[in-house]
N, C-alpha and C positions, 0 to 999 in steps of 0.2 A: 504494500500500500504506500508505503513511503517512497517507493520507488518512483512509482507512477506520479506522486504530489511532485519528487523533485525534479521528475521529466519535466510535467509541466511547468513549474516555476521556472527552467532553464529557456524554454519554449517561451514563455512570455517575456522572458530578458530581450531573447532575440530578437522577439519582433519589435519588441520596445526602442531595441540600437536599428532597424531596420527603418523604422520609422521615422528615428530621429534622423537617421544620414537622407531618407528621403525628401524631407523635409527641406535641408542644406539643397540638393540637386534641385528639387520644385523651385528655389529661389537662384537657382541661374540659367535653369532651363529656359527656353522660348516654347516649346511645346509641351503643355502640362497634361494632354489629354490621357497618355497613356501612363504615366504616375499618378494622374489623378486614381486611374484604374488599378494600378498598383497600391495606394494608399488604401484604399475602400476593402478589397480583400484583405490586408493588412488589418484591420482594424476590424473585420467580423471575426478573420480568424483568433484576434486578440479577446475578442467579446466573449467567443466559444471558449478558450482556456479558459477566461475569465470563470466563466459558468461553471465548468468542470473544478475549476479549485475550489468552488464555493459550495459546490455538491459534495466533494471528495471530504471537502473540512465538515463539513455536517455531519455525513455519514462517520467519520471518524470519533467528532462528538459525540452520535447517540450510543456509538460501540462503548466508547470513557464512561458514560452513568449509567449506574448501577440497577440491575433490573429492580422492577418495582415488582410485588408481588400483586397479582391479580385479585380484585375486588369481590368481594362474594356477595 
């Protein structure tokens, strides 16, 4: 499980630095169309880690507390 979390975490570094160097080239490019288009993928696929660490950390949390005993 921790595997997978630090995939991901590494996974959203990248695009984080992919982003940001995009960013630099969008401001000397003359033609933005197809960065634009690279940026917008960039940024779901960020959105999708995004989601998946925040599911992965949930899931992890309800494993950590302590079963409750069932109501009668």
């Amino acid at each position: 499980m921790t595997q997978k979390r630090d995939s991901l975490a590494h996974r959203k570094s990248e695009i984080q630095r992919e982003l940001a160097g995009l960013k630099e080239s969008r401001r000397e490019s003359r033609d933005n169309t197809a960065l634009g288009d690279l940026e917008r993928a960039l940024m779901a696929e960020l959105d999708q880690v995004d989601r998946q660490l925040h599911l992965l950390d949930e899931y992890v949390k309800q494993l950590d507390q302590p079963s409750q005993p069932a109501s009668r």
